[in-house]
C-alpha positions in Angstrom: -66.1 6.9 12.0 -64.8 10.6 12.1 -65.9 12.0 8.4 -62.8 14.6 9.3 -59.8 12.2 9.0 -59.7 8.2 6.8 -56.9 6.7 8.0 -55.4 3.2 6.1 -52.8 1.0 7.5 -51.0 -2.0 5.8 -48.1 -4.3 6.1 -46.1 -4.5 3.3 -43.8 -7.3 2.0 -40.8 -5.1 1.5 -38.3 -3.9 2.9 -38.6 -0.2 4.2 -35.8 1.6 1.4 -38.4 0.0 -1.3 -41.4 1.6 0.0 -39.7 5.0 1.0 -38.3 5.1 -2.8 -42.3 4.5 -3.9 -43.1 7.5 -1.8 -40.8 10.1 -2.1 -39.4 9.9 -5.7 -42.0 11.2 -7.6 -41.6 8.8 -10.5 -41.9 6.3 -8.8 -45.1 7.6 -7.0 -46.6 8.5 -10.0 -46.1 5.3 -11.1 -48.3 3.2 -8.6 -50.9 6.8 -7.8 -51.9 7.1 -11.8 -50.3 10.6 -12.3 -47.5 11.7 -14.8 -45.0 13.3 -12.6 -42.1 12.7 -15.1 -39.3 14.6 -14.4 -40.5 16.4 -11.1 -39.2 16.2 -7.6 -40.4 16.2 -4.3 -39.0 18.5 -1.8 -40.9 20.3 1.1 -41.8 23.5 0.3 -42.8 22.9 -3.4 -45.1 21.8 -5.7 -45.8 18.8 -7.7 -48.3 18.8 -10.2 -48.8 16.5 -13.2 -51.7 14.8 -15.4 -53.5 12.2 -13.6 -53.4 9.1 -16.0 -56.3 6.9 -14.5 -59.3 6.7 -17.0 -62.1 8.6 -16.7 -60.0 11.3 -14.6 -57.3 12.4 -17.2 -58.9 15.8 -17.1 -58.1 16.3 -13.5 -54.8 17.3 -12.2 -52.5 15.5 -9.1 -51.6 19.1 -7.6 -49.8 18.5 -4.7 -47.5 20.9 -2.3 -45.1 19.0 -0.2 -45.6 19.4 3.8 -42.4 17.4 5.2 -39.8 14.6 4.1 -38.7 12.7 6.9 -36.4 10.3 5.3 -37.2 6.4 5.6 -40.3 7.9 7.7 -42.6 10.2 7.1 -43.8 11.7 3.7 -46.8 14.2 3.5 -48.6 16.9 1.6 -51.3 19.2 1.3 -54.2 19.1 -1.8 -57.7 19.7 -2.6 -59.6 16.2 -2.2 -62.1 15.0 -5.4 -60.4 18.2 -7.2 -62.3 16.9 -10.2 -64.5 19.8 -11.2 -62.5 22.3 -13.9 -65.0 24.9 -13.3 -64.3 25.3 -9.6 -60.9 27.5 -8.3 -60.1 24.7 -5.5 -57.3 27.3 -4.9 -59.9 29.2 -2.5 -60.3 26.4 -0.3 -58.2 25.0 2.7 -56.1 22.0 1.6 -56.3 18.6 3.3 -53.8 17.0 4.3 -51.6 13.4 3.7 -49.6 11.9 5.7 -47.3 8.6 5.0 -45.6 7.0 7.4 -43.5 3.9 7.8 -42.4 1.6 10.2 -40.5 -1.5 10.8 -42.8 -4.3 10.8 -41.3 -8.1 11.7 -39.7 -10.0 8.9 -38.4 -7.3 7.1 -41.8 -5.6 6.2 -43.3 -2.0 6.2 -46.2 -0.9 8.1 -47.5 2.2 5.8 -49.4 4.3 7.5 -52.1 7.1 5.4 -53.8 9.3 6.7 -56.0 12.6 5.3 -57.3 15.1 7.3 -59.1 18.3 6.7 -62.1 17.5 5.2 -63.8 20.0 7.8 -62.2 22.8 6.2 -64.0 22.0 2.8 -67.0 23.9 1.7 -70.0 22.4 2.7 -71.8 22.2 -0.2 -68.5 19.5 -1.6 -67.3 18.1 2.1 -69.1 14.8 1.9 -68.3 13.5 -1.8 -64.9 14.6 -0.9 -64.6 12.7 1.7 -66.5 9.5 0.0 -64.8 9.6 -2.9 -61.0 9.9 -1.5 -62.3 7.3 1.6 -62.5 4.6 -1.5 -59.8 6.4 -3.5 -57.5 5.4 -0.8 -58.7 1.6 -0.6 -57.6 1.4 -4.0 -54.1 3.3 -3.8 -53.0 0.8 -1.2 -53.6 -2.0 -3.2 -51.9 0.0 -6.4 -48.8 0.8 -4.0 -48.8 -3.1 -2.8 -48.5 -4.6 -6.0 -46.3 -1.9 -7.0 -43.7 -2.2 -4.3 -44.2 -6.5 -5.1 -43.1 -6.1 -8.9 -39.9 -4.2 -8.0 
């Protein structure tokens, strides 16, 4: 297991316009992700940044700067993984970065693809709780964009 890259894959009841629309309107992302992102956009190029609203980590900030929108297909950004610390300027380190990606999958179902790379461009002395903490942060974002994508 590479401690550079965690990649999750899953196959999604739902058509692919559903999950694209829980990607890449930020509402709606925020919605499943725990983060208030009312009344912000995502556009490539720009930032997002809102309150995460998950207890125990409403002091930390999602802080996100859009890489590419490939509509129906592709969705990514850059951030600072485990950003959790408000004593530490993240903004000196090299972001990671996340990729979504989506593809037909039989009987009208979504593979979604996630993948975050990176980590070997954060310091050292942070690298491997990063990395720990966002490998089982993502376990639990694809089960919170599941049943998010199911209640629609």
């Amino acid at each position: 297991m590479s401690s550079n890259r965690i990649e999750r894959s899953v196959v999604i009841q739902a058509p692919r316009e559903r999950v694209w629309r829980a990607l890449s309107d930020a509402e709606a992302f925020g919605t499943w992700f725990g983060a208030d992102l009312k009344r912000q956009r995502f556009e490539a190029g720009r930032r997002t940044r809102g309150r995460i609203t998950i207890a125990g980590y409403t002091h930390v900030w999602f802080d996100v700067v859009i890489d590419r929108i490939e509509p129906q297909s592709l969705l990514s950004y850059r951030w600072h993984p485990y950003a959790v610390d408000p004593a530490i300027d993240y903004g000196q380190e090299t972001p990671t970065l996340v990729t979504f990606t989506l593809q037909d999958a039989p009987g009208r179902a979504t593979r979604l693809t996630v993948v975050e790379s990176g980590f070997d461009k954060v310091p050292p002395q942070r690298r491997l709780e990063a990395f720990r903490m966002n490998d089982q942060g993502w376990d639990a974002q694809i089960r919170n964009i599941v049943r998010h994508v199911g209640a629609q």
